[in-house]
C-alpha positions as CSV (number, residue, x, y, z in Angstrom):
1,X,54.4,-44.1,-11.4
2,X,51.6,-45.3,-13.5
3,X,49.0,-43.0,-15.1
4,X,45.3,-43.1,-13.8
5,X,43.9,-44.2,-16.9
6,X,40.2,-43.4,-15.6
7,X,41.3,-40.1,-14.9
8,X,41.6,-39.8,-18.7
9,X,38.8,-39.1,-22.2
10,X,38.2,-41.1,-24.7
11,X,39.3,-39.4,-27.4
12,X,37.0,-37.8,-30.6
13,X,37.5,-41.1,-32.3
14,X,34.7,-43.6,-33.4
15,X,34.7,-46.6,-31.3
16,X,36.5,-50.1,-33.2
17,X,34.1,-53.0,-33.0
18,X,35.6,-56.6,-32.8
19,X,33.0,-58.8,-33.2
20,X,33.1,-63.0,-33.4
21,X,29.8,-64.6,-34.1
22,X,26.8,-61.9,-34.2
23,X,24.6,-65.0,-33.0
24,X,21.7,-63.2,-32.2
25,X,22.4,-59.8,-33.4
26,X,24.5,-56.6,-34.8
27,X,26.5,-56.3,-31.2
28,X,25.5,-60.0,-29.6
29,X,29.3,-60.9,-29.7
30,X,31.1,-57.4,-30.2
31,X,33.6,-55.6,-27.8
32,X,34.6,-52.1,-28.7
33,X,38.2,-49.8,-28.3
34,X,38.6,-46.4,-28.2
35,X,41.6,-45.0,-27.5
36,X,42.4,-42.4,-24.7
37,X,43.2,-38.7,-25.3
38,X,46.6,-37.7,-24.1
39,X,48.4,-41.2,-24.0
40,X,50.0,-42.8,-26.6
41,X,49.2,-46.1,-26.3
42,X,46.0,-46.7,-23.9
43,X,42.3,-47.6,-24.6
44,X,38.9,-47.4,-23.2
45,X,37.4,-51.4,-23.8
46,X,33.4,-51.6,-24.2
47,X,31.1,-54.1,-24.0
48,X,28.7,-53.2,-27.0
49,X,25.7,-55.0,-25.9
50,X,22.8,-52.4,-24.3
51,X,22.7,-53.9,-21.0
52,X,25.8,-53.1,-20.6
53,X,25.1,-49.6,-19.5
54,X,28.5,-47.8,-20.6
55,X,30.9,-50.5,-18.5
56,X,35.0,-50.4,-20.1
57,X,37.9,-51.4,-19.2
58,X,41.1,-49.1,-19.3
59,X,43.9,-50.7,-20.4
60,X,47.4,-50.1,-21.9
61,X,48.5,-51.4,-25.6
62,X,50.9,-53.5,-23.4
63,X,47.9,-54.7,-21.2
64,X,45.8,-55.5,-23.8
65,X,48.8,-57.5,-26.1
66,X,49.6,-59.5,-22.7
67,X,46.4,-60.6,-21.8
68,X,45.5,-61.3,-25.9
69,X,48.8,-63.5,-25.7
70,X,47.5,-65.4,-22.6
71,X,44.0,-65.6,-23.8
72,X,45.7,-67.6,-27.1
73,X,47.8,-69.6,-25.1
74,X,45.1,-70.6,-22.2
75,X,42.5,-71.6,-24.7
76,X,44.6,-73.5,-27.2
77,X,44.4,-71.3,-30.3
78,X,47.1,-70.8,-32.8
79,X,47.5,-67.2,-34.5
């Protein structure tokens, strides 16, 4: 059975920033990960924008490689 990831902290860990672009500001085009206390492989995904209002994502390393390995493959990129 899978763990309930929202069940779960962030841990004490300063939030990562990936940003592409910054067109019309420090966080315009940033996401942010954090990952989750007591799980070795699972992270809290932000939006950093204000109006955002605290909304993430919980997802698995494995989630997040999966869906970054779609995302490549769906738009036409090359790594």
């Amino acid at each position: 059975m899978q763990q309930n990831l929202y069940a779960l902290s962030a841990a004490d860990a300063p939030a990562r920033k990936w940003c592409g672009g910054n067109l019309g500001g420090d966080n315009e085009t940033c996401m942010t990960t954090v990952p989750l206390a007591g799980v070795a492989d699972a992270y809290a995904v932000g939006d950093s924008k204000a109006e955002a209002n605290g909304s993430e994502l919980r997802m698995t390393g494995a989630e997040l490689d999966s869906f970054a390995i779609e995302w490549v493959r769906n738009r036409g990129l090359a790594l």
